[in-house]
C-alpha positions as CSV (number, residue, x, y, z in Angstrom):
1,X,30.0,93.1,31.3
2,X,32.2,93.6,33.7
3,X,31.0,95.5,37.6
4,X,32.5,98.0,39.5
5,X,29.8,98.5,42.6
6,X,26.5,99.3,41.4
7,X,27.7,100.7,38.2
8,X,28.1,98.1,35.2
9,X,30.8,98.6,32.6
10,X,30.4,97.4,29.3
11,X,33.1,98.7,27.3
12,X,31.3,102.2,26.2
13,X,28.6,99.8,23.7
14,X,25.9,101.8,26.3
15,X,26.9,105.1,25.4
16,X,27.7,104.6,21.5
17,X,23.9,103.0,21.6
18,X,22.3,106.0,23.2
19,X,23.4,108.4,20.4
20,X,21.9,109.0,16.9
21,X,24.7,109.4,15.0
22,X,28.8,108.5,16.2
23,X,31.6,109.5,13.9
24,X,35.3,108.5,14.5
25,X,37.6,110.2,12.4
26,X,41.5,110.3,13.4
27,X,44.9,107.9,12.6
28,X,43.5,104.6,13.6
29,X,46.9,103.6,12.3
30,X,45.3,100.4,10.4
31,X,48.1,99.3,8.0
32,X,48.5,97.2,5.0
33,X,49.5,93.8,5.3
34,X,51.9,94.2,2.3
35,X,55.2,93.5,1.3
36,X,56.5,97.2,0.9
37,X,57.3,97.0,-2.8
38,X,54.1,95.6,-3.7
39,X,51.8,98.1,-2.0
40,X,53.9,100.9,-3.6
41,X,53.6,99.0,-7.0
42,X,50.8,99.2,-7.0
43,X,50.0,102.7,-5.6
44,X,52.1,103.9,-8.4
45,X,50.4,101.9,-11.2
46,X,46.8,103.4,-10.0
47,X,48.5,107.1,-10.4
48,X,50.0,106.3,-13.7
49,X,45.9,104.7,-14.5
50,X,44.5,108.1,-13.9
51,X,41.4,107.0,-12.3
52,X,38.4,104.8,-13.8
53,X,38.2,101.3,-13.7
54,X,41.5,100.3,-13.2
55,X,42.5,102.2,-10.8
56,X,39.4,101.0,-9.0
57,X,40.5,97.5,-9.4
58,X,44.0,98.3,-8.2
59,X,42.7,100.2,-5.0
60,X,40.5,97.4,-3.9
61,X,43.9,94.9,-4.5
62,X,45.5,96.6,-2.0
63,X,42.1,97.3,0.4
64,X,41.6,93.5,0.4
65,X,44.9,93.6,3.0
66,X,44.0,96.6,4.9
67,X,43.9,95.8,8.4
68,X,40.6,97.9,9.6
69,X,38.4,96.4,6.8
70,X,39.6,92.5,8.1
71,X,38.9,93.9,12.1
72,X,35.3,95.3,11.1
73,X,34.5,92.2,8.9
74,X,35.7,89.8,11.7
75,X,33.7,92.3,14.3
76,X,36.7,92.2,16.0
77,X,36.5,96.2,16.5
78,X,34.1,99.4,15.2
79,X,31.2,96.7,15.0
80,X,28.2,98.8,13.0
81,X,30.7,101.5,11.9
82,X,30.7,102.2,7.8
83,X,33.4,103.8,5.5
84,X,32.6,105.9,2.7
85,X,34.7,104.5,-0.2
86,X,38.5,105.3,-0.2
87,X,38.8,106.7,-3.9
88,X,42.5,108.3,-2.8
89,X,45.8,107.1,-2.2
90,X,47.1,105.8,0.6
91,X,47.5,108.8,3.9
92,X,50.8,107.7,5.3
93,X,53.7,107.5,5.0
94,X,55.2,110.4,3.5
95,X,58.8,112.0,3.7
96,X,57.7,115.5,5.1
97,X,57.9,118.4,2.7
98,X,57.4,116.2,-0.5
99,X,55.2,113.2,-2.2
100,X,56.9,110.8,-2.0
101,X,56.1,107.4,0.7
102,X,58.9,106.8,3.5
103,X,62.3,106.7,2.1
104,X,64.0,106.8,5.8
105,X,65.7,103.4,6.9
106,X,62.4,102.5,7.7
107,X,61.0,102.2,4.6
108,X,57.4,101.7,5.9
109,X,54.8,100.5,3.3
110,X,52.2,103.1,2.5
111,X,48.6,102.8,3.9
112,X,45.3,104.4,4.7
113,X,46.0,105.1,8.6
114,X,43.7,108.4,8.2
115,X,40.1,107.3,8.4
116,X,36.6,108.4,9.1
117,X,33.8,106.3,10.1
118,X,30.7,106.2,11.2
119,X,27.5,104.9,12.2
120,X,25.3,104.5,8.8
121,X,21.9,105.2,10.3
122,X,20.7,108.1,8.7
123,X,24.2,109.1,7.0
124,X,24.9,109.7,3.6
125,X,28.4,110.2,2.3
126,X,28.4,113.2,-0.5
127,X,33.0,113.3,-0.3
128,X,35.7,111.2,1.0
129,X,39.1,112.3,0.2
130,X,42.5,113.3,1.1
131,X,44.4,116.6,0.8
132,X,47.6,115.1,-1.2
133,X,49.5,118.2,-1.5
134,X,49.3,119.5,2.2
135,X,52.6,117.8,2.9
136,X,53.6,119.4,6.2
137,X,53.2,115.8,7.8
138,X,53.9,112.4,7.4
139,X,50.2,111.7,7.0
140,X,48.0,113.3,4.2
141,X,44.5,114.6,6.0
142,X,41.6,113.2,5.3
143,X,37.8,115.2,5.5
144,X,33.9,113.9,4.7
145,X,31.0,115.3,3.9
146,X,28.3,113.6,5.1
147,X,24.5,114.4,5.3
148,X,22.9,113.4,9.0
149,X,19.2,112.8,9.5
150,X,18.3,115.0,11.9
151,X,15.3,112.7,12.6
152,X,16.9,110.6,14.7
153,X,16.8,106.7,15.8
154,X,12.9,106.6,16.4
155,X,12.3,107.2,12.9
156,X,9.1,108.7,11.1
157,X,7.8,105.1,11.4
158,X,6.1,106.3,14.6
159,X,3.7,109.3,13.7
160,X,2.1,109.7,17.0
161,X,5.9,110.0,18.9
162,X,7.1,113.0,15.6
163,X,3.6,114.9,16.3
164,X,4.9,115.0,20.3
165,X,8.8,116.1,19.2
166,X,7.1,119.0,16.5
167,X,5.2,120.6,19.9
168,X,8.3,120.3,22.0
169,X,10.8,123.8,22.0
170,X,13.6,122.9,19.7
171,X,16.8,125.6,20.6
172,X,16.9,127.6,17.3
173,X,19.4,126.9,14.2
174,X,21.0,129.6,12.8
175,X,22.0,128.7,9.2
176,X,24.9,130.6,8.0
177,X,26.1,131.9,4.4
């Protein structure tokens, strides 16, 4: 940890810790460590698959070189953070207007730079996807829907401490249809 006066910085791990539930969605801009033709290879043979096991087993090929699965395994960034699974292609990078990856002098090798993660304490992943034909950008979105415990990080495992929080004034949800 690192001090600045009385104050100790510790690289925000105080702040992440002191919330139930953290989600980090955005272009981390992780990329495949591919040669170009292989990674769209094989992106192309798990369209032609149409789903099912093989194009499970070419998916995880090409997520066995994606760069933000090695840093999280090594702990080398997002330590504690989850994934749901990436059952869709690859997010970037797209010529705009159509569906096909980078065709520019570039030619940069497509990957899954569009990611959502999270904490998994209390989260459940119902969808993970990608909006593949809004191709206004370079990037295809990507959106979750995830179910939160609204119990929090203490848990039901302390009855005495849930009895206290029911008897406490909780600001009032509104659910809307």
């Amino acid at each position: 940890m690192k001090s600045s006066g009385n104050i100790e910085l510790d690289g925000g791990e105080h702040l992440l810790s002191s919330m139930d539930h953290v989600i980090i969605c955005g272009d981390l801009n992780y990329r495949l460590d591919l040669p170009r033709e292989l990674a769209e290879r094989t992106v192309n043979c798990i369209e032609k698959s149409e789903g099912g096991t093989e194009a499970r087993r070419l998916r995880s090929s090409l997520l066995r070189h994606d760069q933000l699965l090695r840093t999280i395994s090594e702990g080398r960034a997002f330590a504690d953070f989850a994934e749901g699974e990436i059952q869709f292609p690859p997010t970037f990078k797209f010529d705009k207007g159509t569906l096909d990856y980078d065709t520019s002098h570039k030619q940069r090798i497509p990957a899954w730079t569009d990611r959502i993660l999270f904490r998994p304490n209390g989260v459940q992943v119902h969808e993970y996807s990608s909006v593949q034909d809004a191709t206004h950008s370079d990037h295809r979105p990507v959106y979750a829907t995830l179910g939160l415990s609204l119990v929090g990080r203490e848990g039901i495992t302390e009855p005495t401490k849930r009895r206290r929080r029911r008897k406490e004034s909780r600001p009032e949800v509104q659910v809307l249809q």
